[in-house]
ZAMARGU-4260 file (C-alpha; in steps of 0.2 Angstrom, whole numbers, plus 5000, padded with zeros to 4 digits):
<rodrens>
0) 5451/5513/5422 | 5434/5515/5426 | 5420/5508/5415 | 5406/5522/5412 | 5388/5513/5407
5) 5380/5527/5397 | 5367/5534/5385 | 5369/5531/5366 | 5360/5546/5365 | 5372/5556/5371
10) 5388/5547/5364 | 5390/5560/5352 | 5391/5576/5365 | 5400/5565/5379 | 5414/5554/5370
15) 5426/5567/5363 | 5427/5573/5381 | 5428/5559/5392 | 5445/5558/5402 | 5455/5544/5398
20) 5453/5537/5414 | 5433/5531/5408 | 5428/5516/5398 | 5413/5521/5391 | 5399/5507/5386
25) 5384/5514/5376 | 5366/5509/5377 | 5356/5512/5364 | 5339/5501/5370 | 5333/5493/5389
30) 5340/5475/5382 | 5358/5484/5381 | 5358/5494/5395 | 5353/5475/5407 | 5368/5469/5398
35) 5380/5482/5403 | 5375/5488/5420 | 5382/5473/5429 | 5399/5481/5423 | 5395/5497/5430
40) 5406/5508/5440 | 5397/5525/5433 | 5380/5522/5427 | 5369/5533/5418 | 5352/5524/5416
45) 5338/5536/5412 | 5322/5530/5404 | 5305/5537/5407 | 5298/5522/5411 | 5304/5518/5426
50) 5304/5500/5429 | 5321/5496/5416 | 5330/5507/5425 | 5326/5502/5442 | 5331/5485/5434
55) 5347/5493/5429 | 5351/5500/5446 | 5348/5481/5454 | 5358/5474/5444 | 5373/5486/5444
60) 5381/5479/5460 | 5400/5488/5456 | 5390/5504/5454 | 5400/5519/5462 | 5390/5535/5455
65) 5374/5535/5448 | 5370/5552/5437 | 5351/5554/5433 | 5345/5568/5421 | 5328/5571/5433
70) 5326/5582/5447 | 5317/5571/5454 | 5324/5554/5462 | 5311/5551/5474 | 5308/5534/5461
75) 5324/5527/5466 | 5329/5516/5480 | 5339/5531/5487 | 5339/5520/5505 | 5349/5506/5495
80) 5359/5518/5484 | 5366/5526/5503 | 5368/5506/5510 | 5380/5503/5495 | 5389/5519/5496
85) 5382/5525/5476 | 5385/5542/5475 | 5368/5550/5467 | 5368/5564/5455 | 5352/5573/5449
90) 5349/5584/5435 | 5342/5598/5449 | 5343/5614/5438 | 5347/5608/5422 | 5326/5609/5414
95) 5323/5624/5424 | 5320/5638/5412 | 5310/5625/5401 | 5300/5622/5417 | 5301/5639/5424
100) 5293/5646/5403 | 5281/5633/5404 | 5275/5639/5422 | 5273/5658/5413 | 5264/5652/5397
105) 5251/5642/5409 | 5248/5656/5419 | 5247/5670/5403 | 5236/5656/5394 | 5225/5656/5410
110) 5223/5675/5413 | 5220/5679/5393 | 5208/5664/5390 | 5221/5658/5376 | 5212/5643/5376
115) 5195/5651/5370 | 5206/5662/5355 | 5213/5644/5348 | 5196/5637/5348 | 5189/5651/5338
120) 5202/5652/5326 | 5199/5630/5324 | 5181/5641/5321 | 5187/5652/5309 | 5178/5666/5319
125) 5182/5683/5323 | 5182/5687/5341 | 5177/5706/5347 | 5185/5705/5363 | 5197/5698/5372
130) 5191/5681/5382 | 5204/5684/5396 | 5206/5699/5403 | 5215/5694/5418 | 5234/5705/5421
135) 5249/5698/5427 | 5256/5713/5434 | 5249/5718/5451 | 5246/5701/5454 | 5252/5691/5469
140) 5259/5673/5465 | 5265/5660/5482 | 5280/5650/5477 | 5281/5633/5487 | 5297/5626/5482
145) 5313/5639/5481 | 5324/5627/5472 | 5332/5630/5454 | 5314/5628/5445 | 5308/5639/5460
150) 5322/5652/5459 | 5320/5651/5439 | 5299/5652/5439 | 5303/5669/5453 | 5316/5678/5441
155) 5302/5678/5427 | 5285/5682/5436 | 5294/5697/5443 | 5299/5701/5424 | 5279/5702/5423
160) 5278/5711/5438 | 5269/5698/5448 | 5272/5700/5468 | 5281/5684/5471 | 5283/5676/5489
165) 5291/5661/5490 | 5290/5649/5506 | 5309/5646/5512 | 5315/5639/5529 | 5317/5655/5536
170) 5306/5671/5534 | 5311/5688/5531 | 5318/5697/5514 | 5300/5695/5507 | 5298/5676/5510
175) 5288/5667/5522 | 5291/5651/5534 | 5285/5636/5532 | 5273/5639/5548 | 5267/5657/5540
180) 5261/5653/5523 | 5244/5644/5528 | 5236/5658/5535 | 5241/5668/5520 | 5235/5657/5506
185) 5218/5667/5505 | 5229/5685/5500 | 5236/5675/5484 | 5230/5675/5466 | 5244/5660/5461
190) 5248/5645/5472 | 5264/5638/5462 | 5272/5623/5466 | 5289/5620/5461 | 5294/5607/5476
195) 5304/5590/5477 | 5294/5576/5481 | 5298/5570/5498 | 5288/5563/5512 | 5286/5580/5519
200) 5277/5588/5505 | 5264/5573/5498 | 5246/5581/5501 | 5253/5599/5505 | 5238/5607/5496
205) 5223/5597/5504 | 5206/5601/5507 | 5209/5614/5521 | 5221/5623/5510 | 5211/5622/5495
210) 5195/5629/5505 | 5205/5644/5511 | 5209/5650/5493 | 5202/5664/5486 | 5186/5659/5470
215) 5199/5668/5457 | 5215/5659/5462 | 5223/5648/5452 | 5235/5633/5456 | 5250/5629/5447
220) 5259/5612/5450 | 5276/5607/5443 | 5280/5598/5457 | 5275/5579/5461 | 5256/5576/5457
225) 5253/5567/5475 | 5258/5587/5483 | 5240/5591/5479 | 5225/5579/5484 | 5217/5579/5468
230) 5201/5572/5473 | 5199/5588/5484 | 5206/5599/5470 | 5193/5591/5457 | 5180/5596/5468
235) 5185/5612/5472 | 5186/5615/5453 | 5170/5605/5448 | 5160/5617/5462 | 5169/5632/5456
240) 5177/5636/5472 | 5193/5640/5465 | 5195/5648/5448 | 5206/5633/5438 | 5223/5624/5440
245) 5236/5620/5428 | 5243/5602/5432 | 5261/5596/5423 | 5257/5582/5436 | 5241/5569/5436
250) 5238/5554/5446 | 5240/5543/5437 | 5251/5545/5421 | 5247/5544/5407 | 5230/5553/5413
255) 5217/5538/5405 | 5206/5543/5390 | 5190/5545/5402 | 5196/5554/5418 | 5188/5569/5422
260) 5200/5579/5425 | 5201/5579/5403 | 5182/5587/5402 | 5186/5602/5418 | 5184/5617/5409
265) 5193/5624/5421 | 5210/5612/5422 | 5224/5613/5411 | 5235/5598/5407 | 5249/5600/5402
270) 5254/5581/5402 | 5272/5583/5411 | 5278/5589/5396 | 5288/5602/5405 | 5303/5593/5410
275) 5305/5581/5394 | 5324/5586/5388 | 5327/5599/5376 | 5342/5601/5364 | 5348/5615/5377
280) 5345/5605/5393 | 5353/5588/5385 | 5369/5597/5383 | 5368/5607/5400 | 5367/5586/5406
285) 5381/5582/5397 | 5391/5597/5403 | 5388/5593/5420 | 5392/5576/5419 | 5410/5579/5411
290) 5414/5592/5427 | 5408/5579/5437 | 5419/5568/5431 | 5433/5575/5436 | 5425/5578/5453
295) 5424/5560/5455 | 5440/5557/5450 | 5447/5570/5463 | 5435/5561/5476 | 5429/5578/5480
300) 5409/5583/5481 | 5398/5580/5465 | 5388/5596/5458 | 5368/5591/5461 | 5374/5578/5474
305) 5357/5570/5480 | 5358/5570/5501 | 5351/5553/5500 | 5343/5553/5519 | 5333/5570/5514
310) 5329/5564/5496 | 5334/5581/5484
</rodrens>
């Protein structure tokens, strides 16, 4: 028998399904959850805030598997996790059509001004023309970052008829290296940013990328907010040199009352509200962990296995 530390939240899609083989303990609250993780085998310990789960994580020393709803789990100690042998699942694909329809509404909001047409009905006033007139179609968007979210955010631009090239290991098949697509980021109307947060991609749009865009392009970031440097991008947006940026991701967050960033008439926050579970993405989780389950039990890979040396 192994005992399962998991997600009160959950109890009701989970337990009817669990294999006989798991001893579920639920958690309703961070008081619980410190309780239980000491008797962990399998732990599932997602909070938003991070700190009580990190706790959790310390103090579950008989942990086996760890199963995390976010994509991201650059947050835990993934070098311990690999020293104790925890096996670390992600939820890599499971928000990314939630991700992927914000990414479309932020651009379609962009290019049609939506913004100005809620602020004139708060007005009550009767626009004569459209405040955007900006077209998806013909339009060319760089993906960086081809993973789920990527793939999900490609499959509905092209549905717009947006050009989409996505930065991959390789080049060819429309894609570009990651050596090419510097010298192309002045060809692009959308910088999108759908990538893990590892070593490798902090400050990936910097000041020398951000000088090469084009005044009209926009940058979309659903990735980690340290991909971008945002002191260079607030300039670039405060001196008009790029036309605005949609940011799911702020340093810090919550984003304070006063930051300027709030007051850019040209940045749009979206307050990584992208990735908060939905009903549908909830039960894609708790699919997932019931197949994995039995891969665990058969001692055979995990679906969303983390590599824990790369970070995704």
């Amino acid at each position: 028998m192994t005992i399962a530390v998991l997600p009160e939240s959950l109890r009701a899609t989970l337990e009817p399904r669990l294999p006989a083989w798991v001893v579920p303990r639920w958690w309703a609250d961070v008081a619980q959850m410190h309780d239980l993780a000491p008797q962990a085998e399998i732990g599932w310990f997602d909070l938003h805030v991070k700190p009580p789960a990190l706790r959790a994580v310390e103090l579950a020393q008989d942990l086996r598997w760890l199963n995390c709803g976010y994509a991201g789990v650059d947050w835990l100690p993934l070098a311990e996790l690999d020293q104790r042998g925890v096996a670390l699942t992600c939820g890599a694909g499971l928000t990314a059509i939630q991700v992927a329809e914000f990414a479309v509404m932020g651009m379609l909001t962009i290019a049609k001004d939506y913004r100005a047409v809620v602020r004139a009905q708060d007005r009550h006033e009767w626009l004569a023309a459209a405040p955007g007139t900006r077209e998806l179609a013909g339009s060319r968007a760089l993906l960086l970052g081809y993973g789920a979210i990527g793939q999900a955010i490609a499959r509905m631009l092209r549905g717009f008829d947006v050009d989409v090239v996505p930065v991959r290991s390789r080049s060819g098949e429309g894609a570009l290296g990651p050596d090419e697509w510097r010298a192309q980021l002045g060809s692009f109307d959308w910088i999108v940013l759908a990538l893990p947060g590892t070593p490798d991609t902090a400050g990936i749009i910097g000041a020398a990328e951000l000088a090469v865009l084009r005044p009209d392009a926009v940058l979309i970031n659903f990735a980690r907010a340290d991909c971008i440097d945002q002191p260079a991008l607030i300039d670039s947006l405060q001196q008009g040199r790029i036309a605005g940026a949609m940011l799911d991701l702020t340093d810090p967050e919550p984003l304070p009352a006063d930051h300027l960033l709030w007051s850019l008439p040209n940045a749009h926050i979206t307050m990584h509200l992208s990735g908060i579970p939905t009903p549908a993405s909830r039960q894609r989780a708790a699919d997932r962990f019931i197949r994995n389950c039995d891969a665990f039990h058969q001692g055979v890979p995990l679906e969303a296995q983390v590599d824990l040396l790369r970070g995704y």
